[in-house]
C-alpha positions as CSV (number, residue, x, y, z in Angstrom):
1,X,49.5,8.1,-42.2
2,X,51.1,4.8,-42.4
3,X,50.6,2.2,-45.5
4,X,48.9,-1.3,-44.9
5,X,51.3,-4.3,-44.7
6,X,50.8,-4.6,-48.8
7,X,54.2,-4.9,-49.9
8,X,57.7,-5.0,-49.3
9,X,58.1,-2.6,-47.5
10,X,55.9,0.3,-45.4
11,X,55.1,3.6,-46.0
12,X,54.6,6.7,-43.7
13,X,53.3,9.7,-45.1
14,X,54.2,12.9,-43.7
15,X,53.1,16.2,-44.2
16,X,56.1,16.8,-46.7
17,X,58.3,13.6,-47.0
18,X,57.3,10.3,-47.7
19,X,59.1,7.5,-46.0
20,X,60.1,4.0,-46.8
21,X,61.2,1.3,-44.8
22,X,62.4,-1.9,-46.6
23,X,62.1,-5.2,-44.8
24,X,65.2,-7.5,-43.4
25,X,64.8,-9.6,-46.8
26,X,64.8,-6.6,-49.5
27,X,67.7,-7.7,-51.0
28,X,68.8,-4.2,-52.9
29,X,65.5,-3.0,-53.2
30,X,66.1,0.3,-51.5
31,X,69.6,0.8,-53.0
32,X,67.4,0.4,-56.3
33,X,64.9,3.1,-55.1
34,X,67.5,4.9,-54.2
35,X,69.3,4.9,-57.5
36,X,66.2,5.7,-59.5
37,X,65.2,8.6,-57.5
38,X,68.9,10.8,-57.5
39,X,68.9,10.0,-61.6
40,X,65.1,11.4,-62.1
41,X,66.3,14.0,-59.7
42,X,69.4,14.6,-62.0
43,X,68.1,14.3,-65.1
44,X,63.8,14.7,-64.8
45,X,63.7,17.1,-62.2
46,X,60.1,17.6,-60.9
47,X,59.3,14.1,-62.5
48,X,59.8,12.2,-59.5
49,X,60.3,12.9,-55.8
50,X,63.8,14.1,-54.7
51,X,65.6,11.6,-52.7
52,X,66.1,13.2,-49.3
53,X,67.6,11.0,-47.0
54,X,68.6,6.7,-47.5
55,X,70.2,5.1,-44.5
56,X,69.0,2.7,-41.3
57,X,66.4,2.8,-39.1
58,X,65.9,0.6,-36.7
59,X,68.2,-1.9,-38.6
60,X,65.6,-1.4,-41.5
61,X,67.2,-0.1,-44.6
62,X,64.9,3.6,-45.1
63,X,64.6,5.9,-47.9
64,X,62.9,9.5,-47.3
65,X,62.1,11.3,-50.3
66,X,59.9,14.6,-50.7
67,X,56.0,13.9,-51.0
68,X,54.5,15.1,-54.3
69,X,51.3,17.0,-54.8
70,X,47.4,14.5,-55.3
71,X,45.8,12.0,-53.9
72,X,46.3,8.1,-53.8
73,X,45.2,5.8,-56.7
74,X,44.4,2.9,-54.5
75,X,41.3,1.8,-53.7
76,X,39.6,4.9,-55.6
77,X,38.0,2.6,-58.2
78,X,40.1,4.1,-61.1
79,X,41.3,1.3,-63.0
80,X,43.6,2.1,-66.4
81,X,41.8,1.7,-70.0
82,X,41.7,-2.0,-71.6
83,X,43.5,-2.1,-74.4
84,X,41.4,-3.1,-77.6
85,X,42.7,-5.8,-79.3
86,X,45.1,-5.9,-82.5
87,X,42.6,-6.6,-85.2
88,X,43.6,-9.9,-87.2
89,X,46.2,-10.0,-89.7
């Protein structure tokens, strides 16, 4: 399964690995990804998925990490509770 063109970058789901390929312009986007996922990995493991595999491909910087357990968010109607507002002061 492959993302829409929605973002930055695209996204191929596979069965057990979920990867990401950056565009020409991502400035460190991916190195960023990259960072975050080895120190959830390191210190919130199970929190996050586990960096597998960063690199090139194509000429596309690419990060693979595991794919974690659920469905999607998008596009399922779920939208996140409104906050209420501060009452006055």
């Amino acid at each position: 399964m492959t993302s829409e063109r929605w973002s930055t970058h695209a996204v191929d789901l596979g069965t057990v690995t979920v990867t990401k390929r950056f565009g020409p312009q991502d400035g460190d986007r991916h190195a960023r990804e990259w960072r975050a996922l080895t120190l959830l990995a390191e210190h919130a493991p199970g929190l996050a998925p586990e960096p597998l595999h960063g690199g090139t491909d194509d000429g596309r910087p690419t990060v693979v990490m595991s794919r974690l357990p659920g469905a999607p968010l998008r596009g399922c109607g779920w939208a996140p509770a409104r906050r209420r507002p501060s009452p006055p002061r």
